[in-house]
N, C-alpha and C positions, 0 to 999 in steps of 0.2 A: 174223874180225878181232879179237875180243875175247877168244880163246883158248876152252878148255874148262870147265869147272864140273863136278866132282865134290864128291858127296854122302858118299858112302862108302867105305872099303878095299875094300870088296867090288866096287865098281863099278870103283875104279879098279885092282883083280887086272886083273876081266874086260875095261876096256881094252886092257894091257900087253899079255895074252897075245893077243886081236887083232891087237895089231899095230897100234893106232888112232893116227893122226898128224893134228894141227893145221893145218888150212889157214890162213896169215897171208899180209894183204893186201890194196890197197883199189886198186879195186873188185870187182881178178879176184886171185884168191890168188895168191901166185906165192914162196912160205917153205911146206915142209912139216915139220913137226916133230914128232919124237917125246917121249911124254911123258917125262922125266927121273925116275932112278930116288931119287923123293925118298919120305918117309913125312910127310908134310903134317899138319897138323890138317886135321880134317873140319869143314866143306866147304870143298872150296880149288878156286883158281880158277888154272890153268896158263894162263900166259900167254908172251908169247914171250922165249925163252934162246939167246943166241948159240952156244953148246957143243952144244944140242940139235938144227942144223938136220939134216934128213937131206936135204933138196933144193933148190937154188934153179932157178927155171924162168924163163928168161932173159926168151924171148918174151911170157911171161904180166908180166914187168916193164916191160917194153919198153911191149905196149898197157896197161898200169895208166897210165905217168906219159903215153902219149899221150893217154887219155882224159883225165885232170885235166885235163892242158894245153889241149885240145879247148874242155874245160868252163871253164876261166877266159877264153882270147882270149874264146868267146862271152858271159861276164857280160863282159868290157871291153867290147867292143863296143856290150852292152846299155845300158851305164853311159855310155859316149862319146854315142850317138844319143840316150839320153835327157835331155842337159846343152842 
């Protein structure tokens, strides 16, 4: 959720050439993203770029905002029976 944190050039070669992509999203990720081919100062923290998604996972959005939602009626409800 909070993106990656790189330390070094050198760590973040060895992400690029993995292949390492960003899971973004709350609770279940549902944005994968690849790193952007930027040359940062060090230590930089990638976070998320509309240009860089490489996947949106529909279903994985779908139950994100179900749970919020899930998780707010039951604080309403909490909040209603205890008035």
């Amino acid at each position: 959720m909070d993106g990656k944190r790189v330390q070094t050039h050198e760590e973040l070669s060895n992400l690029r050439q993995e292949g390492y992509v960003i899971k973004l999203g709350f609770p279940i990720p549902f944005l994968k993203q690849g790193i952007p081919p930027l040359d940062p100062p060090m230590p930089y923290t990638f976070g998320f770029s509309f240009w860089h998604v490489k996947s949106f996972e529909k279903l994985n959005y779908f139950y994100s905002v179900g749970i919020v939602f899930g998780i707010l009626v039951i604080i309403k409800a909490l909040i209603k029976r205890l008035k």
